[in-house]
N, C-alpha and C positions, 0 to 999 in steps of 0.2 A: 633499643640499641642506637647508637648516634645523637642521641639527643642528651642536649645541657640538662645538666640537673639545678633547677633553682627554682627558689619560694620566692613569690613579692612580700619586701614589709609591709606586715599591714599598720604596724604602730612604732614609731621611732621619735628620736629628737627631733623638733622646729629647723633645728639649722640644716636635717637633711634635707627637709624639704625646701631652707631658703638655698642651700648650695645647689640644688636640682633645677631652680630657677636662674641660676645668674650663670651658669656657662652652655653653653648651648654647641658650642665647638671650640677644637684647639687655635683655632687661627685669630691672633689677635697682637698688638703689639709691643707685649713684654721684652722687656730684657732684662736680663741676670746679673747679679753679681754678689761674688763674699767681700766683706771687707775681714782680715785679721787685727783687732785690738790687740794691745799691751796693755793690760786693766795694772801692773805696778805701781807705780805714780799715783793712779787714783785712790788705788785699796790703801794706801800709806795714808794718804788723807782721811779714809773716807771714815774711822772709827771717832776722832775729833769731832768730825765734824755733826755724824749722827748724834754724839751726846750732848753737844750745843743745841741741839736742837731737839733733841726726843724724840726723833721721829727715826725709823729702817730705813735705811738706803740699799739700792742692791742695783746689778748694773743694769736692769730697766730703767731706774730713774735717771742712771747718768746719761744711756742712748737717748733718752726721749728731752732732756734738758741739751745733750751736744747735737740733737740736729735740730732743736729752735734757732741753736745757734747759725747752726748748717742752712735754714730755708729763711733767717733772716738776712744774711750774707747772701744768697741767691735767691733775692724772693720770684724770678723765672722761674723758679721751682714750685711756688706755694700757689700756685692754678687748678685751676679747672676750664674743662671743655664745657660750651652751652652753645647749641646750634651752629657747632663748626667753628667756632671763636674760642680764645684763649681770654681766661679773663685770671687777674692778678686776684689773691685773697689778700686781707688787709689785715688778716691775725693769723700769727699760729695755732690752730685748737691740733689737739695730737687726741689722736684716736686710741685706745689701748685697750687688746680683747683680752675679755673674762672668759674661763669656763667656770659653767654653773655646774654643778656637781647633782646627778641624781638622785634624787628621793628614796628610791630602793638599790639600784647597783649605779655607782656614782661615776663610773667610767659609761655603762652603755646606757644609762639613762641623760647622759651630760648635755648640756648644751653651750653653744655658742656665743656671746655678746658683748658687747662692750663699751666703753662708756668714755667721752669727752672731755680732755681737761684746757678747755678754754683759757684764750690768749695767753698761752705760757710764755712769750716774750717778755710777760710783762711778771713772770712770777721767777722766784728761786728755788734752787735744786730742791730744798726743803718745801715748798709751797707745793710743787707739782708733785712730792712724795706723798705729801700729807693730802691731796685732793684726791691723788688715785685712789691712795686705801682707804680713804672714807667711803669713796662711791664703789669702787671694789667691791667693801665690805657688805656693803646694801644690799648691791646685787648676788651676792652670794647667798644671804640669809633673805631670797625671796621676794625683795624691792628694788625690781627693773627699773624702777619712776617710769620716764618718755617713755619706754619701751613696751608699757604694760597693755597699751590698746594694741600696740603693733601684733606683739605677740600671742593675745585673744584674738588677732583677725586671721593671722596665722594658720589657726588650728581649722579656718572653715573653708580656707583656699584650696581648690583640687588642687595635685601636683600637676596638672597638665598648664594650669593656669598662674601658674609663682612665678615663671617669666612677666609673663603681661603683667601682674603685678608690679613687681618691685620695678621695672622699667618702666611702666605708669608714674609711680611713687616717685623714684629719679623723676622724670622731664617736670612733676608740680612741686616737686621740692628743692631742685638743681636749675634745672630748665624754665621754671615759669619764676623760681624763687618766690615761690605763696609760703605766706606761714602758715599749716596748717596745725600748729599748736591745741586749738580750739578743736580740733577733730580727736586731739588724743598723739597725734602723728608728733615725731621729735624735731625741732629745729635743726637743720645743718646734723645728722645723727652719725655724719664718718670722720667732719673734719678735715684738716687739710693734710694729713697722714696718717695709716693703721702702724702700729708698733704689736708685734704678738712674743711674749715670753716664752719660747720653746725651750730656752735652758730650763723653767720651771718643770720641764718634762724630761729633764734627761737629756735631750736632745740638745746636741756639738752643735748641729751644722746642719742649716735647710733653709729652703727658698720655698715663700708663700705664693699664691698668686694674686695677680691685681683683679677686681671686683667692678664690675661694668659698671653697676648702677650705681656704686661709693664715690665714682667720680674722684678720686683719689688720686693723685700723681707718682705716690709712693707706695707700697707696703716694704717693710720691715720686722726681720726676724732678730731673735739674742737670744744667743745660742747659749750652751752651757760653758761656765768659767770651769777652764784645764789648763792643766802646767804644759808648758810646750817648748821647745827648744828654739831662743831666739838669741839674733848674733847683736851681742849690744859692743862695739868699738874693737869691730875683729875677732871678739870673743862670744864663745857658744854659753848662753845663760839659758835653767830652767825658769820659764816667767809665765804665770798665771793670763790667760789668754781667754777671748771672746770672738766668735766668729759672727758677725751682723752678715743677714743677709739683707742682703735689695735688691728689691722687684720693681721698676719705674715703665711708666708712659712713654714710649718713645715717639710717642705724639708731643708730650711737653718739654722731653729733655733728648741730647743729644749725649755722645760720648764724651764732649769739652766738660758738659754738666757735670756729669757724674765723677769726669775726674778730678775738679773742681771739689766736689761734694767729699768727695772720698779725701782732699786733704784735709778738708775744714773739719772733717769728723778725729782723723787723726791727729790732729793739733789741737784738739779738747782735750785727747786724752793726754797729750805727749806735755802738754799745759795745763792741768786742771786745775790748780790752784788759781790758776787768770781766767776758767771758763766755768768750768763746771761747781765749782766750790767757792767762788766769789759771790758772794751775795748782793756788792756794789755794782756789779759789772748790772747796766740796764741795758739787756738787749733790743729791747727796742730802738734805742738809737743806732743800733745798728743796721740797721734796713737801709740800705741801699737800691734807690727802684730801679728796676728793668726798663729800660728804652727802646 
């Protein structure tokens, strides 16, 4: 009598054991925020423009093409901490997590991971579609690539020990900036933003949290596309809506940032045919540096 009733896992996902390593307490310094989308505009384009091009579009592609726009525009944003220093990234790479689906029950055997689509400044809406689902697809059907030693080291690390780990791993891969390619280990493996599809789950509306050893200045949610009542010129219209969350560093950004960020996001959507659906438009000249 009195006593918790509870069993230790003895056998579970990787990602339990890398999430058991990377928070250690709540005190850290996130902060929060929804943005509400009006996806209208976009989805009006957005069937066009998938059969130009052959390839699915869905509103993870437009999120992760309208904040290249977003952290080229602010590259104060597209940092990282190393030794108490703020240092500028020089590309966009966008992070965007897979669930890997289990072998026997594909919800409790799942796991975690996700995969890099490098300098998307320099690609189109269509470009960064077509690299997710390829490398997506890899991963799903069993070919981690980088991740494949990570995830064999994985399995021999105590849980007492996947702190020290992966915070080791951070300071030689963030911190000392060593390539260790040659060992197995993935170059640069979070990018300078995570993007996670929680619409693909149902799921309206949630905030991630930031990842110590990702070194990461953002995480990002995309929520599930629902009709919702918005007032377009005094008038109440039902409009297909997305709810983005963000989780940012309040070591790199302040509240100017984010409200900053938060129009530049809403001005892709409210313009996509000039951001998101332009294939001219080369983001890269839009980098304006931070002083």
């Amino acid at each position: 009598m009195g006593k918790i009733k509870f069993k230790k896992l003895r056998q579970g996902p990787i990602f339990r054991k890398v999430a058991m390593g990377s928070w250690k307490t709540a005190k850290d310094p996130s902060v929060y925020a929804f943005v509400e989308i009006d996806m209208q505009k976009a989805l009006d384009l957005l069937p066009e423009y998938s059969l130009k091009h052959q390839v699915k579009i869905t509103p993870l592609h437009l999120v992760g093409r309208a904040f290249t726009y977003c952290m080229q525009r602010r590259p104060e944003i597209n940092a990282m901490i190393r030794f108490w220093r703020i240092y500028l990234r020089a590309e966009v790479d966008l992070f965007f997590q897979v669930n890997i689906p289990g072998k026997e029950d594909k919800t409790k055997g799942a796991n975690l991971a996700g995969t890099v689509v490098r300098s998307a400044q320099t690609l189109t809406l269509a470009e960064i579609a077509k690299k997710l689902s390829e490398q997506a697809n890899k991963m799903k059907g069993g070919d981690v690539g980088d991740l494949k030693t990570s995830f064999s080291v994985f399995k021999y690390i105590p849980w007492a020990l996947m702190g020290f780990f992966l915070d080791f791993s951070s300071l030689l891969i963030y911190g000392l900036n060593l390539n260790l390619t040659f060992l197995g280990f993935p170059r640069d493996p979070f990018g300078s933003i995570m993007i996670t599809n929680t619409g693909g789950l149902g799921v309206e509306k949630v905030l991630a949290p930031l990842i110590p050893y990702a070194r990461v200045p953002l995480v990002v949610t995309v929520g599930a596309l629902t009709d919702r009542a918005v007032v377009i010129d005094k008038k109440v219209e039902v409009r297909p809506c997305i709810t983005v969350g963000v989780t940012f560093d309040h070591r790199l950004m302040d509240g100017v940032h984010a409200a900053k960020m938060a129009q530049d996001l809403k001005y892709c959507f409210e313009n996509p045919s000039e951001v998101l659906f332009n294939d001219s438009l080369d983001l890269s000249d839009h980098r304006k540096d931070y002083l």
